[in-house]
C-alpha positions in Angstrom: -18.0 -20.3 8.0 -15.1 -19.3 5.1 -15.8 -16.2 3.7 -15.0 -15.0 0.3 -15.5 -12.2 -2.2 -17.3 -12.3 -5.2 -17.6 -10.1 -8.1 -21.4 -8.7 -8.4 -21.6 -7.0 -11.6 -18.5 -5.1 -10.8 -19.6 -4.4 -6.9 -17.1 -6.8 -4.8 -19.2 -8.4 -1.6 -18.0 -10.5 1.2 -20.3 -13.1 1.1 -20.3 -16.4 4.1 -22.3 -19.4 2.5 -22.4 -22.5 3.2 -24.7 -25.1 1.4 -24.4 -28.4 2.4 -27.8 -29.4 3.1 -29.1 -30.6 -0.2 -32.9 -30.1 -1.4 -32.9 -27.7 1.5 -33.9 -23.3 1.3 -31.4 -20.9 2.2 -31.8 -19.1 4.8 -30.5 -15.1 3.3 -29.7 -12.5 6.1 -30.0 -8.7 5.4 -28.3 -6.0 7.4 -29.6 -2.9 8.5 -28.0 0.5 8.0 -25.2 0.1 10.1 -25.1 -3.7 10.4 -22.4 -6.0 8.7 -22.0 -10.2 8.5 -20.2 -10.2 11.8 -23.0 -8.2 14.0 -25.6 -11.0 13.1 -23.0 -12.7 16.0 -24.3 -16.4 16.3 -27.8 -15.8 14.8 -27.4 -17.3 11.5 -25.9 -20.2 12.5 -28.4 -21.1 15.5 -31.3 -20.4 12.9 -29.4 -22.7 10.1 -29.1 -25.7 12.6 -32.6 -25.2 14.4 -34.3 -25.7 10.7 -31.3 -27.8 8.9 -31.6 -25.2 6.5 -28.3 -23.7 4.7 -27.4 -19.9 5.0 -26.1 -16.9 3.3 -24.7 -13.9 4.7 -22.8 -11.0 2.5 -22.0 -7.4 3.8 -23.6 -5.0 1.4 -21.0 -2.6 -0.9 -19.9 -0.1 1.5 -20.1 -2.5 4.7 -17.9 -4.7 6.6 -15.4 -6.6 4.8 -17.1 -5.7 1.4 -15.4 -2.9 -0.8 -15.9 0.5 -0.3 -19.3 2.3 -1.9 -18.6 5.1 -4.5 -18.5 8.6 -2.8 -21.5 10.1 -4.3 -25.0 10.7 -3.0 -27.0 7.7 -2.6 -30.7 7.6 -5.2 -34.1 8.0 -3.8 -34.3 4.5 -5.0 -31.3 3.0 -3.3 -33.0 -0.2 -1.3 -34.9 -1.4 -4.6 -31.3 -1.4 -5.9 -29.7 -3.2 -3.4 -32.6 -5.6 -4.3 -31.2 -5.9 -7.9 -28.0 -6.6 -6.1 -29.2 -9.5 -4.1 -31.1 -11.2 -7.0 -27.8 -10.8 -9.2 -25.8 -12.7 -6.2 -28.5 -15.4 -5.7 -28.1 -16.2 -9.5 -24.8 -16.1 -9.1 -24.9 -18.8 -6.0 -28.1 -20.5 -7.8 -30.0 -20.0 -5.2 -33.8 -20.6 -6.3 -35.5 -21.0 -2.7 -34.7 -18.4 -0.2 -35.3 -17.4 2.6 -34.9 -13.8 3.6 -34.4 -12.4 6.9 -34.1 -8.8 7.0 -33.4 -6.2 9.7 -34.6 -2.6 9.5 -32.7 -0.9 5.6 -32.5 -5.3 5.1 -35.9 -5.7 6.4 -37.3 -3.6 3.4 -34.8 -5.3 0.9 -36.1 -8.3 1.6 -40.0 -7.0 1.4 -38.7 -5.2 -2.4 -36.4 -8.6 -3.5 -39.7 -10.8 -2.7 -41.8 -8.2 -4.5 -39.4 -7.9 -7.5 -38.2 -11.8 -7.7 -40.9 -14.0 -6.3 -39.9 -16.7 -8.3 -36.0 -17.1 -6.0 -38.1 -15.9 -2.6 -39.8 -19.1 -0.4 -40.7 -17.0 2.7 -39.3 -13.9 4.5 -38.9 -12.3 7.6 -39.1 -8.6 7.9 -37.9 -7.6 11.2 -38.5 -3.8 12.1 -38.6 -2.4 8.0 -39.8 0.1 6.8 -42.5 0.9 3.7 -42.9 4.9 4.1 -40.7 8.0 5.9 -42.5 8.5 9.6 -41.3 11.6 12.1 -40.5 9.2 14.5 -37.6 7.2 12.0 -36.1 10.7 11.0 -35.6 11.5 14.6 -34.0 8.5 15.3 -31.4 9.5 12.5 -31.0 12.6 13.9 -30.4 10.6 17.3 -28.0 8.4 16.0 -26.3 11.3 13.9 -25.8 13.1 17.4 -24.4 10.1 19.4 -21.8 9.9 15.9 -20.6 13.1 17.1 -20.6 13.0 20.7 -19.7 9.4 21.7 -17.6 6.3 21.3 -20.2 5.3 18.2 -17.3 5.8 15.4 -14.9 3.8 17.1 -17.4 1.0 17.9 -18.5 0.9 14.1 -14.8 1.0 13.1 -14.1 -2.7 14.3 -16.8 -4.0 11.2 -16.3 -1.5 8.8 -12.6 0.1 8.9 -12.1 3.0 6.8 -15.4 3.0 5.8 -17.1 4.2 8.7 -17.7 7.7 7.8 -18.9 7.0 4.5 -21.2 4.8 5.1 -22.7 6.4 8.1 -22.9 9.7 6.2 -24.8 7.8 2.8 -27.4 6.9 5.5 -28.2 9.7 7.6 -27.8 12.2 4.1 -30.1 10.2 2.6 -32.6 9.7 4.4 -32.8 13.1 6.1 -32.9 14.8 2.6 -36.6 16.4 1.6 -36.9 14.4 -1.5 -37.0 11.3 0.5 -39.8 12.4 2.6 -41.9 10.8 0.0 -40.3 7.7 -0.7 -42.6 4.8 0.0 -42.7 1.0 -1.6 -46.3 0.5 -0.3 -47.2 -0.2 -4.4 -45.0 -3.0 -4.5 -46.4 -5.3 -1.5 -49.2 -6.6 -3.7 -46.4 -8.2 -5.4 -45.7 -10.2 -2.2 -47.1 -13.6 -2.5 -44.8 -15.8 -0.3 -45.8 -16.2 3.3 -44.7 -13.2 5.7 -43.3 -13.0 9.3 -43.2 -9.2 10.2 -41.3 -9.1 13.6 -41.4 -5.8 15.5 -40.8 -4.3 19.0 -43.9 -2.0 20.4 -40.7 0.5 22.0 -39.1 0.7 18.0 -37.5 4.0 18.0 -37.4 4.3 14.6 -40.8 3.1 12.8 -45.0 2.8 14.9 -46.8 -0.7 14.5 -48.0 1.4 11.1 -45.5 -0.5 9.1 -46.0 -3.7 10.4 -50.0 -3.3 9.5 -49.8 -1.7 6.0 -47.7 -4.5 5.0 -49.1 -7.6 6.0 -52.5 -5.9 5.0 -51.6 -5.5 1.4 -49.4 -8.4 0.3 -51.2 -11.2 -1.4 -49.4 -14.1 -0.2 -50.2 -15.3 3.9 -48.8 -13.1 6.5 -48.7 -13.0 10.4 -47.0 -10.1 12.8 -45.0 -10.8 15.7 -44.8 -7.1 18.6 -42.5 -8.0 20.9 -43.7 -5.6 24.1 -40.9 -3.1 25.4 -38.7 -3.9 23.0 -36.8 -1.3 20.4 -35.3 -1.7 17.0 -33.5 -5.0 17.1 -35.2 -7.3 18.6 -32.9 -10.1 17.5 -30.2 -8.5 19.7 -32.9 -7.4 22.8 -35.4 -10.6 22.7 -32.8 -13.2 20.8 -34.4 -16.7 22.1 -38.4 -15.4 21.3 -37.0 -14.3 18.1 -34.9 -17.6 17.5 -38.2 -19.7 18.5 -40.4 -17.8 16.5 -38.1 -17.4 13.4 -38.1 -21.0 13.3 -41.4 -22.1 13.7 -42.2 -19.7 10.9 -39.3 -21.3 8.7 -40.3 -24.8 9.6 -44.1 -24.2 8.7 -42.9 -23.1 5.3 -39.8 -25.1 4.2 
């Protein structure tokens, strides 16, 4: 697919789309923290052909071929901004019947975008998101903030994200390691959720317990199903591609 930058409200994203299935949702795919367009490898593509469905990817501000974030600390409040972010680019594409598939920070974009725009979002796919802080998520971090310093990880994140690396890795780690993020939780918005659900997770995630997975599809008000992958970690699309390909689509077909 050609990819191109457009002009968000002043935030320049690289965005892939490519619409030429008429009558047909998109299928929107979410990043996590460290993730860009290109790390999705062949995913969006298999998924788009599987369920003739058309497909959107963009690398958030700060990520992969997008421009650089600004260098200040990121809010509390940072995802259900980012959520503002993709309703302003699906206006922009007129995009009125989404699909979202998230992973992990694009996991809970896509629970707060569905929450906040219900009238753009068909279905979504939450693959390992989070709703609240757990112990188990901030040591992760604290994992990943350790390999940063003591392995190859810089360089490997360098061939998505340039220059950026350090920024970005640094606005994720800060952020939500800092004390007044302990409490941040966006359990109050899932009520909001009336589109169907797919919540995908591995039982072995090293950064979130099967707790997520059963606060949110017990408190949205639209239809909702969970999917634990045994012995699997944190991206399951990566460490179980073909179940999650197979049950991705089944879900997609059921409700496109």
């Amino acid at each position: 697919m050609e990819g191109r930058i457009i002009d968000i409200k002043g935030k320049k994203l690289y965005v892939e789309y490519s619409s030429s299935l008429e009558n047909r949702p998109t299928l929107v795919f979410l990043h996590d923290s460290l993730g860009s367009v290109q790390l999705w490898r062949d995913l969006p593509v298999k998924l788009s052909e599987t369920t003739q469905c058309n497909v959107l990817s963009y690398d958030r501000l700060g990520y992969g071929k997008s421009y650089p974030m600004p260098i200040h600390e990121r809010p509390v409040n940072y995802m259900e901004m980012e959520a503002d972010v993709l309703n302003d680019l699906l206006a922009e594409l007129n995009i009125n019947n989404a699909i979202l598939f998230g992973h992990s920070d694009g996991g809970t974009i896509a629970l707060i975008t569905a929450a906040k725009y219900p009238e753009r979002i068909a279905a979504v796919i939450c693959e390992a998101g989070h709703i609240f802080v757990e112990e188990v998520t901030l040591k992760g971090v604290y994992d990943a903030w350790e390999a940063y310093k003591t392995t190859n990880l810089p360089e490997r994140l360098q061939k998505y994200h340039g220059d950026k690396v350090e920024m970005l890795f640094k606005a994720w780690t800060e952020t939500w390691t800092r004390d007044d993020y302990r409490s941040w939780n966006i359990e109050y918005l899932l009520k909001d959720i009336t589109c169907p659900l797919l919540f995908i997770q591995g039982d072995a995630d090293e950064y979130g317990t099967l707790d997520q997975v059963e606060k949110t599809i017990t408190q949205v008000s639209g239809s909702a199903e969970k999917y634990i992958i045994p012995n699997i970690g944190h991206t399951p699309h990566k460490e179980a591609s073909e179940l999650v390909l197979e049950k991705s689509a089944e879900f997609i077909r059921k409700n496109s």
